[in-house]
N, C-alpha and C positions, 0 to 999 in steps of 0.2 A: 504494500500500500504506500509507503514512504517511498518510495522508487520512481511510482507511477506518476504521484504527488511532485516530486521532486523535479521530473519529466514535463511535466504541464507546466511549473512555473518556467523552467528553461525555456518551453517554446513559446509561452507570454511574453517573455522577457525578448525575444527573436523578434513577435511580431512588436511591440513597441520600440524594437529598433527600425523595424524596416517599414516603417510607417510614413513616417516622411517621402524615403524613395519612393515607394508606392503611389504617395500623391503626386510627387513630383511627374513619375510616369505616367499616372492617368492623365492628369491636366494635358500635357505635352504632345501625348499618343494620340488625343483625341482632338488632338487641335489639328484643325483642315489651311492653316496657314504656316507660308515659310518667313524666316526672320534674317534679315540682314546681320552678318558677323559682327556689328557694333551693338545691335539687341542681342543676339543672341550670349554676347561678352557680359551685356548688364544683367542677363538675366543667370548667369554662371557664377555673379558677382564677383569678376575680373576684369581690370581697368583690358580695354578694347585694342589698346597696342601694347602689351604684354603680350595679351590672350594669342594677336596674330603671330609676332615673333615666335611666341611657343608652339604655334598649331604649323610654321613653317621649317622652325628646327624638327622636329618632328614628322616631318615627310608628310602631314596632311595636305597642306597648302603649299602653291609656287608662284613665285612671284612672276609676271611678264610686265612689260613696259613699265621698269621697276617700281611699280606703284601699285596694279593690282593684283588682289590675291587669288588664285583659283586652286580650285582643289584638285587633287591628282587621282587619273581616273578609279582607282578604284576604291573610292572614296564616293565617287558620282554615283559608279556601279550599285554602290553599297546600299544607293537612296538616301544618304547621311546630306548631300547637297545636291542642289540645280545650279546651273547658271541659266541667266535671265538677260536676252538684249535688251536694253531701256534706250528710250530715245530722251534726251538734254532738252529739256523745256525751252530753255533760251535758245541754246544753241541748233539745236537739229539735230545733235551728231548722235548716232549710235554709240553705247560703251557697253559693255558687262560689264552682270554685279550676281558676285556670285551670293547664294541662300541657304539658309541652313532650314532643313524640313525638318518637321517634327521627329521623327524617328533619330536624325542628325542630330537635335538637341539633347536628346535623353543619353544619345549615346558620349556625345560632346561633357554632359554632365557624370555621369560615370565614371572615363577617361581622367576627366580636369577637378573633379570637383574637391580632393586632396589638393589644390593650392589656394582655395577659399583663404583667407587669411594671411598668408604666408609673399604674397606678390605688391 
């Protein structure tokens, strides 16, 4: 009886850890929208040029016309991001801007979320 006892509060104890993750993944999973890598940073709660430096040492993202960041394909593959062409209000011109999808944040959050605090 103490055993079994002993057994339940353990897995109490489990899910009021993984409680939070869980919300975090519901919200996230269930969201039909993608988020730009500067939301997506705020909502990792990592300053936005950290976040990219580290998601480019790391082989997620590359830089071309040393300013934007894209993700490397199989990362795309993965559905973790899209790129999107936008056309410049002002300007006319076409740019990409790469997105982070839902699925990409949860996993983004997983990955990064041991440097909450510490960047």
């Amino acid at each position: 009886w103490a055993n079994e006892y002993d057994g339940r509060l353990v897995a109490e104890q489990k899910v009021t850890a993984l409680e939070p993750k869980a919300a975090f993944a519901e919200e996230y999973l269930e969201a039909d929208h993608n988020v730009a890598l500067r939301y997506a940073a705020q909502e990792l709660g990592l300053p936005p040029n950290i976040f990219n430096e580290k998601l480019r040492a790391d082989k997620v993202l590359y830089t071309i016309d040393s300013r934007k960041n894209m993700p490397y394909q199989y990362y795309l593959e993965k559905g973790y991001f899209v790129v999107k062409t936008r056309i410049h209000a002002r300007t006319g011109r076409a740019h990409l801007q790469t997105l982070v999808t839902p699925k990409g944040l949860y996993w983004l959050n997983k990955k990064y979320s041991h440097l909450k605090g510490f960047v």
